[in-house]
N, C-alpha and C positions, 0 to 999 in steps of 0.2 A: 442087456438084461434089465430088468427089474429092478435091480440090487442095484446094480452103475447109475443107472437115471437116478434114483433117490441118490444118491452120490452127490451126482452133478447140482441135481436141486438145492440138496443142502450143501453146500459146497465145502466138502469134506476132504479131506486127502487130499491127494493130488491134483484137485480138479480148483479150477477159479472160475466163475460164470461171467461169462461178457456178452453183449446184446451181440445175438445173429440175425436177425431181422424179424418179417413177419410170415406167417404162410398163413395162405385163407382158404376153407373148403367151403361145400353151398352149404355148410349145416353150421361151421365155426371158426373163428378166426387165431390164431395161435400166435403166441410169443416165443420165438425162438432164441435159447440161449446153448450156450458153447463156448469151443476153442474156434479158433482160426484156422492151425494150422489141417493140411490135409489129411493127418490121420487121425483128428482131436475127432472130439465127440459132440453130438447134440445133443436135446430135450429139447420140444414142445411143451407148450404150458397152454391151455385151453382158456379165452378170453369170455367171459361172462358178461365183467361191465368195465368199460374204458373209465380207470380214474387218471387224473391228472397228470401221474407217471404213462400212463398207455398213449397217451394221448399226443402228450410232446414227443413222444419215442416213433407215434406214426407221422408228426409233425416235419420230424428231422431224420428222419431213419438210416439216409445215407450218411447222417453227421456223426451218430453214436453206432455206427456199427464198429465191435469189436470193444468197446469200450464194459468197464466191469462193472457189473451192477450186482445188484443182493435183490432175491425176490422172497415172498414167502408163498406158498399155494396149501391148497387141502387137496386129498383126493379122494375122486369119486369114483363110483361102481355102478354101471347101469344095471338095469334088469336081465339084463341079458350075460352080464358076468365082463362086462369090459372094462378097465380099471383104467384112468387116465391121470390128469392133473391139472386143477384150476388156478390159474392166478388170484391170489388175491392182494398180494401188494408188492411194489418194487421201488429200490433208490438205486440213483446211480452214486459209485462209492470212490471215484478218482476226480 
């Protein structure tokens, strides 16, 4: 739901964010954050512009997978009523 993903993003309760990697469609490329284990959860983050955290993260991807980072994003609403969420900054926090 809606509600869980803001959860996860702001990382609230129960939930801790750690790098899941990356996914890329032909329109946008995403930051994947999550749990690990198999019943945990994801979020996509919608990649706009590679800053320096994006960068080493596609640099090393296999190195920081699962590791815990802190993002911050905005969200957007296309015209069409689709509601997603963009990255707009991340540290890793371990």
């Amino acid at each position: 739901s809606v509600n869980r993903a803001m959860q996860v993003l702001e990382q609230k309760g129960e939930f801790e964010t750690t790098f899941q990697g990356f996914a890329k469609t032909n329109t946008m490329d995403y930051f994947i954050v999550g749990q690990p284990e198999k019943d945990g959860y994801s979020s996509a983050l919608g990649i706009e512009i590679q800053d320096a955290f994006i960068q080493d993260a596609l640099r090393n991807e296999a190195k920081y997978l699962n590791r815990k980072c802190r993002v911050t994003f905005t969200s957007v609403t296309t015209t069409s009523g689709y509601e997603y969420q963009m990255y707009t900054s991340g540290q890793w926090v371990d």
